[in-house]
C-alpha positions, -999 to 999 in steps of 0.1 A, spaced: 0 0 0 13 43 -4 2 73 5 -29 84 -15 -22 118 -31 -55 131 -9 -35 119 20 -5 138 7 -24 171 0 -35 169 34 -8 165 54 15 187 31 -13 212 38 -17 212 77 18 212 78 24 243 53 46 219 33 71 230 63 91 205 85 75 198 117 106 198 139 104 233 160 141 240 156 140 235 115 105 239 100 126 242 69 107 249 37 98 214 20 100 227 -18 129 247 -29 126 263 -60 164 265 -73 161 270 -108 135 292 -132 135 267 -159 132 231 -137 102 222 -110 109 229 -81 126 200 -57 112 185 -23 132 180 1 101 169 27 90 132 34 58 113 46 73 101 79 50 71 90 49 72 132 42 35 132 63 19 111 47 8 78 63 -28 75 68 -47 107 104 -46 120 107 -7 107 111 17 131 81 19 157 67 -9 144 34 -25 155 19 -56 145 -13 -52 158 -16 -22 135 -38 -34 107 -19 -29 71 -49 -5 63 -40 17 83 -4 22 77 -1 52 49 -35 66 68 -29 109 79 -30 100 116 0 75 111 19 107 89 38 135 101 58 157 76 98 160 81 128 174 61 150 143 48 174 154 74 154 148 102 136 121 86 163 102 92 171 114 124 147 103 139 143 67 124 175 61 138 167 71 169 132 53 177 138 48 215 141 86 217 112 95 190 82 69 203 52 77 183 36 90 212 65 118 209 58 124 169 23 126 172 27 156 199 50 168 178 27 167 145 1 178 169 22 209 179 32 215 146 4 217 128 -14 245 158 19 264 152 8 268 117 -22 273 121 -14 300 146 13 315 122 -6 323 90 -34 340 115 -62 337 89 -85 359 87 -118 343 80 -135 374 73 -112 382 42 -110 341 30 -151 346 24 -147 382 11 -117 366 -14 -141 333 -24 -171 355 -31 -148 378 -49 -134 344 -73 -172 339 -78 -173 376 -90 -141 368 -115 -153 339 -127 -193 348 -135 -171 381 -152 -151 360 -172 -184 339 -187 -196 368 -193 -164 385 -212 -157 351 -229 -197 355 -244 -188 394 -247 -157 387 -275 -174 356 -287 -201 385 -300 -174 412 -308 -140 402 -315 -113 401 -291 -106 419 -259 -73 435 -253 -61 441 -217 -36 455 -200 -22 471 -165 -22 477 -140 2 505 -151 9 537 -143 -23 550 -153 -41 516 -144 -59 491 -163 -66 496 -202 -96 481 -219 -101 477 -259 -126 456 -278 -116 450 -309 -145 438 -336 -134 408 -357 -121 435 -387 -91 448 -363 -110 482 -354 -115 494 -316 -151 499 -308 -143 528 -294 -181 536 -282 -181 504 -263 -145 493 -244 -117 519 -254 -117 527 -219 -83 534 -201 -65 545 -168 -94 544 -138 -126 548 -159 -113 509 -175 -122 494 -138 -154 521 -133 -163 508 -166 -161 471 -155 -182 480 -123 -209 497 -144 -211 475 -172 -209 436 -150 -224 457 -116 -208 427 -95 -172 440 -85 -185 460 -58 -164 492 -45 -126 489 -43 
């Protein structure tokens, strides 16, 4: 059996893709190069041991349960390694507090505010009902040229089909392009 990649995502996630030793919480994914992905450096440390005489093993733990979250906690190769070697000193009583820990230190760290997370998804329903609406808008006229924001903001054209700027419609520029966007969709709300 492995670790599902919905497994992955979530402990990745809880963890902030960040080690969970308090003394490293190195950053899992370093991002070397522009041109190649970016490399992890972070493992899926199992707390039990997923094959019996690994470290911390159990045989009463059923297979099943093995690459499960609750048997996971996120580590740098480093200490990874550390700690396997060390299993009389790293029980997995001790890793789950310190997954436990961890994982409330992120949570604590990034501070959300749940206020702006529902004011930023409402706002990505806003974007995308705005982009069905603009991919029907060229589909009618032609195609819509954007740019910004600039010095002077955001720029709007339409173009028709034969090249020419509908001026009377979209040849907005500066501010005015975003009023012009608010008045013409009326679901951006006030910035």
């Amino acid at each position: 059996m492995s670790v599902s990649l919905k497994t992955q995502k979530i402990l990745w996630g809880k963890a902030a893709a960040r080690c969970a030793m308090p003394d490293c919480r190195r950053r899992l994914v370093e991002n070397n190069s522009e041109t190649d992905d970016p490399t992890l450096v972070g493992e899926n440390c199992h707390i039990v041991a997923e094959k019996d005489g690994g470290p911390r093993s159990d045989p009463k733990m059923p297979v099943q349960d093995g690459d499960r979250y609750a048997n996971l906690v996120l580590l740098c190769n480093v200490h990874h390694k550390i700690i396997d070697d060390n299993e009389a000193i790293w029980t997995g009583d001790r890793l789950k507090t310190l997954k436990s820990e961890h994982e409330s230190w992120v949570e604590e760290s990034l501070d959300l505010d749940t206020a702006k997370i529902r004011d930023d998804t409402v706002y990505a329903d806003y974007v995308d009902e705005w982009v069905g609406s603009l991919i029907w808008t060229v589909a009618q006229y032609g195609a819509v040229g954007c740019s910004g924001p600039g010095s002077r903001g955001y720029s709007l054209k339409l173009m028709t089909n034969s090249g020419r700027c509908d001026s009377g419609y979209w040849a907005v520029s500066g501010p005015a392009a975003i009023r012009h966007l608010k008045a013409h969709f009326a679901i951006l709300g006030e910035c």
